[in-house]
PDB file with one MODEL, atoms N, CA, C and O in Angstrom:
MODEL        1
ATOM      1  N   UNK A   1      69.166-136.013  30.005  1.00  0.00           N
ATOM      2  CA  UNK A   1      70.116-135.743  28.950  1.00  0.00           C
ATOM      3  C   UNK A   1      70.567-134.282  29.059  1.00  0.00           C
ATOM      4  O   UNK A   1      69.707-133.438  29.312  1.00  0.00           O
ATOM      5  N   UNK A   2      72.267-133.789  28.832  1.00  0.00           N
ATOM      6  CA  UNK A   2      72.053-133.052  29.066  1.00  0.00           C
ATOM      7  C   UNK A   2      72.451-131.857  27.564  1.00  0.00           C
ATOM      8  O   UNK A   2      73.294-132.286  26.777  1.00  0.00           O
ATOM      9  N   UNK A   3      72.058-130.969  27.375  1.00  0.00           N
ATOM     10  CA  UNK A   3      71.990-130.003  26.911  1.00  0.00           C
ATOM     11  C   UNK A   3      73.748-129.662  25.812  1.00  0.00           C
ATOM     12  O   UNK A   3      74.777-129.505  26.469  1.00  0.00           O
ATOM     13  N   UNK A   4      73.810-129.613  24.627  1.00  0.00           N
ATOM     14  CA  UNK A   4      74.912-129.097  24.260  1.00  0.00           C
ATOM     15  C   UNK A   4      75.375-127.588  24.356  1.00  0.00           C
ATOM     16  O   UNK A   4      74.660-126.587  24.316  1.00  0.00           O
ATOM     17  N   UNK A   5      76.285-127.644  24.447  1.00  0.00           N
ATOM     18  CA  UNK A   5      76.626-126.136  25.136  1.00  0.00           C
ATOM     19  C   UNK A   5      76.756-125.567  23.850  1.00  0.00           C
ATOM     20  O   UNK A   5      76.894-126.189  22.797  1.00  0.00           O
ATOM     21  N   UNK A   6      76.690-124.025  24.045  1.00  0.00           N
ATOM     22  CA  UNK A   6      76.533-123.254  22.909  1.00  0.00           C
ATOM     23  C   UNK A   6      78.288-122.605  22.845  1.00  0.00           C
ATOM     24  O   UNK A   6      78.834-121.939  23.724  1.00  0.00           O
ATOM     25  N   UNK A   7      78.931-123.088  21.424  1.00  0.00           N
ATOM     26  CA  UNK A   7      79.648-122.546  21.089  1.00  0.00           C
ATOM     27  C   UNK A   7      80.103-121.193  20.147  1.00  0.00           C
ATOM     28  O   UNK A   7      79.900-121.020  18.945  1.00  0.00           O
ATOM     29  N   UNK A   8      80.915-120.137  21.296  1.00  0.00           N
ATOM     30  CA  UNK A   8      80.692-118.950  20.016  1.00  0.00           C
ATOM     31  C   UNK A   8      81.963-118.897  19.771  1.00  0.00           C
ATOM     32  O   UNK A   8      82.972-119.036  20.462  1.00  0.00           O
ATOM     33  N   UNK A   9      81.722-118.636  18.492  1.00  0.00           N
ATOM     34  CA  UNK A   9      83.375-118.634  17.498  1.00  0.00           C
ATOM     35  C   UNK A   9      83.231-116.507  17.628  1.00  0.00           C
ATOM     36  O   UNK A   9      82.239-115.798  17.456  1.00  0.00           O
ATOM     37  N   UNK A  10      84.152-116.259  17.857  1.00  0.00           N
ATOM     38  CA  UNK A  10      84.620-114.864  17.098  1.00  0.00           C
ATOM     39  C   UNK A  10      85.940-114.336  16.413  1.00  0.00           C
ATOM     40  O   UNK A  10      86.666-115.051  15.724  1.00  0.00           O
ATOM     41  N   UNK A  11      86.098-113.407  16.601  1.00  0.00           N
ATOM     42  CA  UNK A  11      87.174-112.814  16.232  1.00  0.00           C
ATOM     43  C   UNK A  11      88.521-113.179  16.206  1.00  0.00           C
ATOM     44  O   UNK A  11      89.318-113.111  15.270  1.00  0.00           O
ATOM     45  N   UNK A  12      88.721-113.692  17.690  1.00  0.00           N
ATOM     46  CA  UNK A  12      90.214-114.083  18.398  1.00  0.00           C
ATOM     47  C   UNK A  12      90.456-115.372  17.372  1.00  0.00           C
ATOM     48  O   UNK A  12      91.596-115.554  16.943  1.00  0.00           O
ATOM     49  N   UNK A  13      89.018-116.558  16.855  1.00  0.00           N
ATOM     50  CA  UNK A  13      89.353-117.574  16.091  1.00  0.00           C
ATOM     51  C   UNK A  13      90.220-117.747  15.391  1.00  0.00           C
ATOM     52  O   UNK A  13      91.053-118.652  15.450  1.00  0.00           O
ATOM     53  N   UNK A  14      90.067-116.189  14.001  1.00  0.00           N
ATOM     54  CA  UNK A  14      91.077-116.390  12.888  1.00  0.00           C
ATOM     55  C   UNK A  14      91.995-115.718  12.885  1.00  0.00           C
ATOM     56  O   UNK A  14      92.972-115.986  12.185  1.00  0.00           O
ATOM     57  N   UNK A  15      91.922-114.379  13.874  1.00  0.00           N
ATOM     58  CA  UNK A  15      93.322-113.310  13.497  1.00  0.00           C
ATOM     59  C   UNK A  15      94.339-113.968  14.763  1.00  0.00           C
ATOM     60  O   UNK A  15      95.525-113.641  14.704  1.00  0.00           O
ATOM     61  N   UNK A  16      93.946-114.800  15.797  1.00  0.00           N
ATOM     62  CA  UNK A  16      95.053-114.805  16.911  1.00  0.00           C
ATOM     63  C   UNK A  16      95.068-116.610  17.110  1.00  0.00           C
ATOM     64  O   UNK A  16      96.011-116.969  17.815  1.00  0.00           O
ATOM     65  N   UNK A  17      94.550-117.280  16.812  1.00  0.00           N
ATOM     66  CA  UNK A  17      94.290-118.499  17.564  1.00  0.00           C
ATOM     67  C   UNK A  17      94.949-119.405  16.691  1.00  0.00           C
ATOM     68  O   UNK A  17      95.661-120.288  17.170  1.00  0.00           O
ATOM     69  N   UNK A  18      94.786-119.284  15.414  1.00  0.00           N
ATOM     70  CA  UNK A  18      95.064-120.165  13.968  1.00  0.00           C
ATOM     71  C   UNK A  18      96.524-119.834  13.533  1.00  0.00           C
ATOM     72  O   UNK A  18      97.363-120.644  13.139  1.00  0.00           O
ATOM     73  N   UNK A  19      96.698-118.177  13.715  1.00  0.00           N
ATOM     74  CA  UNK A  19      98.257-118.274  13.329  1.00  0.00           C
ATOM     75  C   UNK A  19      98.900-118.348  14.450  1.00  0.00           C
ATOM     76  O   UNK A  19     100.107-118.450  14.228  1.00  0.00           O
ATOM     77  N   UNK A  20      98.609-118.342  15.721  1.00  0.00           N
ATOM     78  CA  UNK A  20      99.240-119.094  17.079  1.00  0.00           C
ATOM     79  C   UNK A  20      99.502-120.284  17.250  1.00  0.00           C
ATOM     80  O   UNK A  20     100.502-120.718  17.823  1.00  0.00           O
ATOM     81  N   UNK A  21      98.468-121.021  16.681  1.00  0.00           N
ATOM     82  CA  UNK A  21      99.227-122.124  16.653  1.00  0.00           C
ATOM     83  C   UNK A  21      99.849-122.713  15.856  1.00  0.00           C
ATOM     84  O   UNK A  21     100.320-123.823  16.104  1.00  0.00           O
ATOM     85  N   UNK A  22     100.023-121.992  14.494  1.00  0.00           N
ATOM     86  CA  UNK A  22     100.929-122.120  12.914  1.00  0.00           C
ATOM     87  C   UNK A  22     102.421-121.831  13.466  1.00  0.00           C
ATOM     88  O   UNK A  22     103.353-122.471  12.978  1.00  0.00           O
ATOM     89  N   UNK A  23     102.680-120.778  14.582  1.00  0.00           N
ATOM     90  CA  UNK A  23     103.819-120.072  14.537  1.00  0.00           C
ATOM     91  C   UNK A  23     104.156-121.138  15.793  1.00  0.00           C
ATOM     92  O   UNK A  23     104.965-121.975  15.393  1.00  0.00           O
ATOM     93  N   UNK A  24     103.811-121.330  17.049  1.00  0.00           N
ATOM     94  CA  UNK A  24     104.404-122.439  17.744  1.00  0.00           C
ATOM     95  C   UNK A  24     104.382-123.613  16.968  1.00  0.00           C
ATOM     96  O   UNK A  24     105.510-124.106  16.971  1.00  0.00           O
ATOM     97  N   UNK A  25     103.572-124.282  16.296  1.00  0.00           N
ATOM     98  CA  UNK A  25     104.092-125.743  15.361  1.00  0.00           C
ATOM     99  C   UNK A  25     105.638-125.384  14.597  1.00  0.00           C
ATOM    100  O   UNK A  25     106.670-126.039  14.737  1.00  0.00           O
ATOM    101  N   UNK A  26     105.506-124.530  14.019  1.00  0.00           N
ATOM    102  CA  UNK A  26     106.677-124.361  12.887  1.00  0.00           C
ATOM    103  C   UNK A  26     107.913-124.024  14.358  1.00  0.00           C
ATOM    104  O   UNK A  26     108.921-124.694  14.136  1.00  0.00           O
ATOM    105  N   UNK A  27     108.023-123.412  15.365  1.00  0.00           N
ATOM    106  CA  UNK A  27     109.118-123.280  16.622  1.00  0.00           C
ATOM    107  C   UNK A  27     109.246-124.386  17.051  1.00  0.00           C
ATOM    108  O   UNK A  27     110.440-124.590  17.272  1.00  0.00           O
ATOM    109  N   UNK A  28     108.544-125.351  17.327  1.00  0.00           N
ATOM    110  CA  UNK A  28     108.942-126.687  18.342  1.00  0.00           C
ATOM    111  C   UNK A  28     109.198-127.716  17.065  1.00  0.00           C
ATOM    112  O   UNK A  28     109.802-128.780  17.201  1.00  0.00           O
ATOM    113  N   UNK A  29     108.648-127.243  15.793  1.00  0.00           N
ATOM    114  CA  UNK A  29     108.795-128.521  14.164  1.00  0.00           C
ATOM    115  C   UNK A  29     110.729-128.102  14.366  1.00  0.00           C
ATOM    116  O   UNK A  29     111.577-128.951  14.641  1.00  0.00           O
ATOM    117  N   UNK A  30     110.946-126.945  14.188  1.00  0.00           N
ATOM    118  CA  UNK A  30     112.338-125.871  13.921  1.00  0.00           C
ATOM    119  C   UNK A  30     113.860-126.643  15.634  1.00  0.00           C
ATOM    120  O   UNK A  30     115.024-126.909  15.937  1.00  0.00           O
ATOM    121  N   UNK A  31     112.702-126.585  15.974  1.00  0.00           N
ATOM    122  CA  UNK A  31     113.497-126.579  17.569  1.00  0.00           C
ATOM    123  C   UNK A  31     114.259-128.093  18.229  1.00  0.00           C
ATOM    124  O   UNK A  31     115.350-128.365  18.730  1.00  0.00           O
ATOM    125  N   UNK A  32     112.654-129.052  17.811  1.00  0.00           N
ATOM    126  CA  UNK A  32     112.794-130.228  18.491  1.00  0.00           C
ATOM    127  C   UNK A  32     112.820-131.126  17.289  1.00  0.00           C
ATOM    128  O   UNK A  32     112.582-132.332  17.353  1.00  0.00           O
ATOM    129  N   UNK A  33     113.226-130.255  15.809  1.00  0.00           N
ATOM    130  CA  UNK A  33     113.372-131.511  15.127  1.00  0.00           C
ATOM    131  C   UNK A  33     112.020-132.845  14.571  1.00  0.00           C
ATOM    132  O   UNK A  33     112.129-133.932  14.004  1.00  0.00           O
ATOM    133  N   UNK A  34     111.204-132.304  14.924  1.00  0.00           N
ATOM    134  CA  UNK A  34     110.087-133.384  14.904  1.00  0.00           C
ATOM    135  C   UNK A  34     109.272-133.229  13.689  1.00  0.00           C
ATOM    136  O   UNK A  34     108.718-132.308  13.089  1.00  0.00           O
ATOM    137  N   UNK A  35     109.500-135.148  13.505  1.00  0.00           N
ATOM    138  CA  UNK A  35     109.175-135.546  11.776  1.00  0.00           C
ATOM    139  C   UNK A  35     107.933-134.655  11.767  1.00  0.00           C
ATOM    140  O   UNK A  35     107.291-134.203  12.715  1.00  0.00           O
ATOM    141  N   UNK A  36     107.717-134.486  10.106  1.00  0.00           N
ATOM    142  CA  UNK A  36     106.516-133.973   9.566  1.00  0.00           C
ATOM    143  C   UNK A  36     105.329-135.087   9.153  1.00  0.00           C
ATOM    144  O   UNK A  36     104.439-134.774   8.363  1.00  0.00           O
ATOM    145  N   UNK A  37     105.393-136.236   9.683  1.00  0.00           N
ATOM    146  CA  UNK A  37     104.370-137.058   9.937  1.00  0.00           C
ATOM    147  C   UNK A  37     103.728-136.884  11.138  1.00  0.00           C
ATOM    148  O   UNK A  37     102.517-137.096  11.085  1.00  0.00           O
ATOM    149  N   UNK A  38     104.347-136.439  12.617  1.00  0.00           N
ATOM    150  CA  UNK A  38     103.621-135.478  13.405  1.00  0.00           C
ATOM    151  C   UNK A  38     103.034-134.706  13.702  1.00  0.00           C
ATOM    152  O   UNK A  38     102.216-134.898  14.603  1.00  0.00           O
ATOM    153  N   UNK A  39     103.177-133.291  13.014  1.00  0.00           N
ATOM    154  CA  UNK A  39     102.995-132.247  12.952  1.00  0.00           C
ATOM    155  C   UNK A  39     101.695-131.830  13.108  1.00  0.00           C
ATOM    156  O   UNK A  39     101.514-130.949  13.949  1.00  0.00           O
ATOM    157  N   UNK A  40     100.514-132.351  12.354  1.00  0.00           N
ATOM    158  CA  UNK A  40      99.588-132.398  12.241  1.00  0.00           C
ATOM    159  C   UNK A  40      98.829-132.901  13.632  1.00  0.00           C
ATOM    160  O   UNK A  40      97.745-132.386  13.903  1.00  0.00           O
ATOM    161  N   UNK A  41      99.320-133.769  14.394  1.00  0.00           N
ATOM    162  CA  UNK A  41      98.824-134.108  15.709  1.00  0.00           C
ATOM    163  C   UNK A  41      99.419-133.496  16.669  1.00  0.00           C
ATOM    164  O   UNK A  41      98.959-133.378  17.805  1.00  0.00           O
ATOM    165  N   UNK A  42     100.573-133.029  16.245  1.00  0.00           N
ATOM    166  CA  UNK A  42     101.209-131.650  17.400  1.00  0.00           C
ATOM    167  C   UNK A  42     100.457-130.219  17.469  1.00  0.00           C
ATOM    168  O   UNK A  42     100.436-129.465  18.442  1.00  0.00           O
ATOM    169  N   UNK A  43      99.593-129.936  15.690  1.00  0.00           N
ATOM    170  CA  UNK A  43      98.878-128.628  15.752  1.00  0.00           C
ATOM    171  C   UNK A  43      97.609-129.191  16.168  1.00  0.00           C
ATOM    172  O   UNK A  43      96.711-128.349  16.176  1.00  0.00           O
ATOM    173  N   UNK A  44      97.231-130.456  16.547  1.00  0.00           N
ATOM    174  CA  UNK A  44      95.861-130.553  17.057  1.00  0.00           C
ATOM    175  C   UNK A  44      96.027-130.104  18.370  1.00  0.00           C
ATOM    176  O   UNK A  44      95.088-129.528  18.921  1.00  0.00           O
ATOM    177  N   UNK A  45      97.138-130.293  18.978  1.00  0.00           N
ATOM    178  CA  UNK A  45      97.314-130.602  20.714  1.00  0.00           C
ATOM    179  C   UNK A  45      97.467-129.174  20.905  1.00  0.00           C
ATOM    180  O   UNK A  45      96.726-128.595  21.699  1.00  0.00           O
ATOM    181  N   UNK A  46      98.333-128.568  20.270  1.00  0.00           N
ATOM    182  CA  UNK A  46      98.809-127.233  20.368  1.00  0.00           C
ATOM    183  C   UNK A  46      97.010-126.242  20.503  1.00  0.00           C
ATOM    184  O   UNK A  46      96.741-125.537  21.476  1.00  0.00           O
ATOM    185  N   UNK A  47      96.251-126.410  19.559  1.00  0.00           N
ATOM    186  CA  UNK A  47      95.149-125.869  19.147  1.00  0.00           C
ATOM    187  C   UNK A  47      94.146-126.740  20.136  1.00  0.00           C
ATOM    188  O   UNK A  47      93.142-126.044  20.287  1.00  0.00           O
ATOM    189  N   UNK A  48      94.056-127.537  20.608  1.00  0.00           N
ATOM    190  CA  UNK A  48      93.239-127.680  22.097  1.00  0.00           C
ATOM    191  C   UNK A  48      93.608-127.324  23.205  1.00  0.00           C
ATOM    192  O   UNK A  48      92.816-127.289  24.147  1.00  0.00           O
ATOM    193  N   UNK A  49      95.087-126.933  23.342  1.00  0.00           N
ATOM    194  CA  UNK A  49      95.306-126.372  24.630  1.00  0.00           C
ATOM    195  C   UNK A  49      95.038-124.815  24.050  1.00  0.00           C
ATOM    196  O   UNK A  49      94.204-124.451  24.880  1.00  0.00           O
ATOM    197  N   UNK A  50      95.164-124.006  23.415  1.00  0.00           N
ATOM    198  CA  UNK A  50      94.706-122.672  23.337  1.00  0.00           C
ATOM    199  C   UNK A  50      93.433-122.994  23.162  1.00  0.00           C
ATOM    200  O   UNK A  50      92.844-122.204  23.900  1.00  0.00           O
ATOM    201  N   UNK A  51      92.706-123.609  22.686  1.00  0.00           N
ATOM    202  CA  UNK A  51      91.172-123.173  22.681  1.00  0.00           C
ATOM    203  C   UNK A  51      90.971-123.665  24.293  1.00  0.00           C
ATOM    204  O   UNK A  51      90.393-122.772  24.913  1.00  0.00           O
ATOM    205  N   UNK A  52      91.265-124.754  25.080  1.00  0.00           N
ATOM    206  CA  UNK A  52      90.747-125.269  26.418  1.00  0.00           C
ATOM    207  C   UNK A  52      91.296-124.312  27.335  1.00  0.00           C
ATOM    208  O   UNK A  52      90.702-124.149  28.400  1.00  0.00           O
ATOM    209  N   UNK A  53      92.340-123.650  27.091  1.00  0.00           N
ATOM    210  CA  UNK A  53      92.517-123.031  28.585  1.00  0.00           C
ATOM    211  C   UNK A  53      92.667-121.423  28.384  1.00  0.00           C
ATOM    212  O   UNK A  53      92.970-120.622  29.269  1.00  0.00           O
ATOM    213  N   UNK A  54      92.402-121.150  27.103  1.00  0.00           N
ATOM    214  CA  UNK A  54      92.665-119.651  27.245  1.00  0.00           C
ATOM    215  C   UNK A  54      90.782-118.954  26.362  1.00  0.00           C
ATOM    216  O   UNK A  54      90.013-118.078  26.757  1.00  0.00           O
ATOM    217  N   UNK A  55      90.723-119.818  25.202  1.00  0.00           N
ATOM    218  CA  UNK A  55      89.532-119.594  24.215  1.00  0.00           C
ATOM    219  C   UNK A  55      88.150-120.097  24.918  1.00  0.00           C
ATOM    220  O   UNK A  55      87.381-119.180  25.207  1.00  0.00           O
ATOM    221  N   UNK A  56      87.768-121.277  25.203  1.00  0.00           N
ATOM    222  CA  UNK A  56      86.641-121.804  26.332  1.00  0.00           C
ATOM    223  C   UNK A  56      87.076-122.408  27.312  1.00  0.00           C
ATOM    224  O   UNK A  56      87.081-123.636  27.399  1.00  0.00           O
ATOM    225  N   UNK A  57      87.588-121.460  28.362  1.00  0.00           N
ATOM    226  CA  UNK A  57      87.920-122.000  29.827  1.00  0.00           C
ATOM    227  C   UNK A  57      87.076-122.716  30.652  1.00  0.00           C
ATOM    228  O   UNK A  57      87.402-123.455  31.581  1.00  0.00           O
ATOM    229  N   UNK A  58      85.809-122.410  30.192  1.00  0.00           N
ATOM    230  CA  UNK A  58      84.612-123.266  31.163  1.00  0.00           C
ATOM    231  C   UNK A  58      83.958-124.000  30.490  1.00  0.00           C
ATOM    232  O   UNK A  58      82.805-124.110  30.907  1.00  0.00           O
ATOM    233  N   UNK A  59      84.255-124.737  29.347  1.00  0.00           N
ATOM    234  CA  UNK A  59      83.557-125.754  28.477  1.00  0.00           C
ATOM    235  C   UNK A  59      84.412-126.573  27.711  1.00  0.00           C
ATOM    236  O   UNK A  59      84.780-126.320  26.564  1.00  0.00           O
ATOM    237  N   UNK A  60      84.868-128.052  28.709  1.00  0.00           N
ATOM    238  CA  UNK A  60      85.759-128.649  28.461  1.00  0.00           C
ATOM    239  C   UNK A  60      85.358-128.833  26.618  1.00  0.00           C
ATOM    240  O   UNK A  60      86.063-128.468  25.676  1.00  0.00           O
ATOM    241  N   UNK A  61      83.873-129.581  26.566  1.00  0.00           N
ATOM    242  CA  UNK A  61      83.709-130.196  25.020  1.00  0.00           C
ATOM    243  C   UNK A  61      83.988-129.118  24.476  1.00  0.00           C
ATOM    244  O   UNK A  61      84.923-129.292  23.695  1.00  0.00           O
ATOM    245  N   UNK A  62      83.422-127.424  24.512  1.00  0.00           N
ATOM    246  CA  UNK A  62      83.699-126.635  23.719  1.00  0.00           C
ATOM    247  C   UNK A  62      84.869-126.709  23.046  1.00  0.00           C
ATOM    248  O   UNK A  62      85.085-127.062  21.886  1.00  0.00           O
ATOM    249  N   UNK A  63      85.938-126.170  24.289  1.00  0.00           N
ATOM    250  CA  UNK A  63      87.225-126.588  23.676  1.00  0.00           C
ATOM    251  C   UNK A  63      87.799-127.244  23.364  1.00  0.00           C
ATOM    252  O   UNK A  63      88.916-126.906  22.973  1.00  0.00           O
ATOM    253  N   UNK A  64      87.425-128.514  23.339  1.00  0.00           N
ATOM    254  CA  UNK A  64      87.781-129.437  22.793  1.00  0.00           C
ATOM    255  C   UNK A  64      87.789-129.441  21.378  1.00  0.00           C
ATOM    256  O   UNK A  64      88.757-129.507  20.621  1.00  0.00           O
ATOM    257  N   UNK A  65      86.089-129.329  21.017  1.00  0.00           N
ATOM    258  CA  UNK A  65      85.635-129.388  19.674  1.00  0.00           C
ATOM    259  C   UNK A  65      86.212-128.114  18.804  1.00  0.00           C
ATOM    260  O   UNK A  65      86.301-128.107  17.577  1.00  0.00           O
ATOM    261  N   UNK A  66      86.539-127.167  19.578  1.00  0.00           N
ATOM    262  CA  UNK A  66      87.053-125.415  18.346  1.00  0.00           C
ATOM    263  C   UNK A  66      88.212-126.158  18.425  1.00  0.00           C
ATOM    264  O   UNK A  66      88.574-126.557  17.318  1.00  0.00           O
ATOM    265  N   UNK A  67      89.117-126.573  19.595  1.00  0.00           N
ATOM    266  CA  UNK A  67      90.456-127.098  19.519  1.00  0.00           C
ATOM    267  C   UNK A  67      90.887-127.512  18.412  1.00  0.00           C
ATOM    268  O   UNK A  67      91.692-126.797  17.815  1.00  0.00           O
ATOM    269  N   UNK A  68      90.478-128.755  17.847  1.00  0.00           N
ATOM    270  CA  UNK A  68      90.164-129.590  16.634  1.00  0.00           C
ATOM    271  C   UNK A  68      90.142-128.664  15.712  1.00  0.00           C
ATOM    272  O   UNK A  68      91.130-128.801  14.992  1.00  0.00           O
ATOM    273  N   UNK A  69      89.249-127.474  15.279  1.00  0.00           N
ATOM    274  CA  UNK A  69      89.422-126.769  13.894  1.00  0.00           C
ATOM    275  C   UNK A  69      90.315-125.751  14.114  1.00  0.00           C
ATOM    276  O   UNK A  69      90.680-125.226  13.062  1.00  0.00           O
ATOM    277  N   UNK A  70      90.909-125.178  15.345  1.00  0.00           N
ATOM    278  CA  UNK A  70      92.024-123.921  15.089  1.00  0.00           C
ATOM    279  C   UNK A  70      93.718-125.428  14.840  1.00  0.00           C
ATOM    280  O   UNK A  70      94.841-125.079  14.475  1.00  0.00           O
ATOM    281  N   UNK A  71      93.496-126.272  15.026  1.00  0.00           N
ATOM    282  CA  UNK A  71      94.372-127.500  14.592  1.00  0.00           C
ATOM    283  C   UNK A  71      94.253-127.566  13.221  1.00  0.00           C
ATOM    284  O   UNK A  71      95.214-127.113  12.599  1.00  0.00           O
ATOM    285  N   UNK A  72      93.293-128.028  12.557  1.00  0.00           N
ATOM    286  CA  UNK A  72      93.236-127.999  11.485  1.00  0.00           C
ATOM    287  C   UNK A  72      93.109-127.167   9.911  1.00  0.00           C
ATOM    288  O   UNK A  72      93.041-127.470   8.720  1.00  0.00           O
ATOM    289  N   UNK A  73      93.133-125.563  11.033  1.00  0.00           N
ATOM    290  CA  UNK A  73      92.663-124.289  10.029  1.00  0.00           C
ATOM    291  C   UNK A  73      94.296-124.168   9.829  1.00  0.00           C
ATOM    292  O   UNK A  73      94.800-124.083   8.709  1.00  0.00           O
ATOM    293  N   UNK A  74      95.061-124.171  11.051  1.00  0.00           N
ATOM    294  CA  UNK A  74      96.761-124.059  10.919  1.00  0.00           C
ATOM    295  C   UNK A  74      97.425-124.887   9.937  1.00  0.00           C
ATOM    296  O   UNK A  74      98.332-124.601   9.155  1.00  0.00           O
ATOM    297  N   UNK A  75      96.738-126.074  10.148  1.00  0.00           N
ATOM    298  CA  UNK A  75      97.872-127.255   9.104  1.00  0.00           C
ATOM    299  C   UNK A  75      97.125-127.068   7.531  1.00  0.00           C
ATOM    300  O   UNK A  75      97.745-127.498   6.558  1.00  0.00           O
ATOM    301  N   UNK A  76      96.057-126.548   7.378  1.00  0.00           N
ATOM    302  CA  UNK A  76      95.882-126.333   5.955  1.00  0.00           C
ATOM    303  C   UNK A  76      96.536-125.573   5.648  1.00  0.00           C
ATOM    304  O   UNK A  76      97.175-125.664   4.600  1.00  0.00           O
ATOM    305  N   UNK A  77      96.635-124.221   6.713  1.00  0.00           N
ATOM    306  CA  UNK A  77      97.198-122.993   5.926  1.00  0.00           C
ATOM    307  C   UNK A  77      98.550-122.740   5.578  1.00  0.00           C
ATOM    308  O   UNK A  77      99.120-121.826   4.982  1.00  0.00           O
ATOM    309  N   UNK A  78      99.013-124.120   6.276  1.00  0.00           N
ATOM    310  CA  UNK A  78     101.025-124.022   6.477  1.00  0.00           C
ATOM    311  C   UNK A  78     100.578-124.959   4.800  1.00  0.00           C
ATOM    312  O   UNK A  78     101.213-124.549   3.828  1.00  0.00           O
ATOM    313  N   UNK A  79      99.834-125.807   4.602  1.00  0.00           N
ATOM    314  CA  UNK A  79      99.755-126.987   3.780  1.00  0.00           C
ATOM    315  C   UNK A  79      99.573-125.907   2.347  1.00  0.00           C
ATOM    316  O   UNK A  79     100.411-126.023   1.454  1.00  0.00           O
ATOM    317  N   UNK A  80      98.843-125.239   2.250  1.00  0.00           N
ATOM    318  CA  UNK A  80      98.641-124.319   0.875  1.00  0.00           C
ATOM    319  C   UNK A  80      99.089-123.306   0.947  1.00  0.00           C
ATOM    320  O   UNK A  80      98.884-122.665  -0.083  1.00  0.00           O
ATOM    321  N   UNK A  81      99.931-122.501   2.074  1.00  0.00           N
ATOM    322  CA  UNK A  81     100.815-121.327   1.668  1.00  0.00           C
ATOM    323  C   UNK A  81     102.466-122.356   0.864  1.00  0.00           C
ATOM    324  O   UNK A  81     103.203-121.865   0.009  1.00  0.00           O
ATOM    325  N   UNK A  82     102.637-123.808   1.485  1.00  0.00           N
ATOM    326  CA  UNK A  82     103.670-124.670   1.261  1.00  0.00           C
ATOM    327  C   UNK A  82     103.386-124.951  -0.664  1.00  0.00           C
ATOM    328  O   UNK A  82     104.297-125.228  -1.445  1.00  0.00           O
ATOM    329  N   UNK A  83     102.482-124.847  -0.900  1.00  0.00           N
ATOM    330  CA  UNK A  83     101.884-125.418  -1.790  1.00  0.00           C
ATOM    331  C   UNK A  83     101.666-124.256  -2.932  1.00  0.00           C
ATOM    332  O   UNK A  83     101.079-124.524  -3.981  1.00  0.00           O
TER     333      UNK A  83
ENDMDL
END
């Protein structure tokens, strides 16, 4: 069995990663027109490719799994600054 990899969250998480991917969702939402029943699975995709290839380059699950919450830290925060 093998071993879960150790994920470290820092800094880059909340000041660069979360509103990176708030500010490309709202450019390609602005650009390409795309319903707001999407959006939310566009800031997941958006927020696994910055966490997989720039945030944990050598830990596919890592990035996978932060992927998922810098996705979901964005669509709350567009959801209650909207709100």
């Amino acid at each position: 069995m093998t071993e879960f990899p150790v994920i470290h969250t820092n800094v880059w998480d909340a000041i660069a990663a979360v509103p990176a991917v708030l500010i490309l969702t709202q450019i390609l939402k602005l650009y390409f027109h795309i319903p707001g029943r999407y959006v939310p699975s566009l800031a997941g995709l958006l927020g696994m490719g910055i966490s997989i290839f720039i945030s944990h380059p050598h830990h596919l699950s890592s990035g996978i799994f932060i992927g998922f919450f810098y996705g979901s830290a964005a669509v709350g925060t567009y959801s209650s600054l909207k709100t």
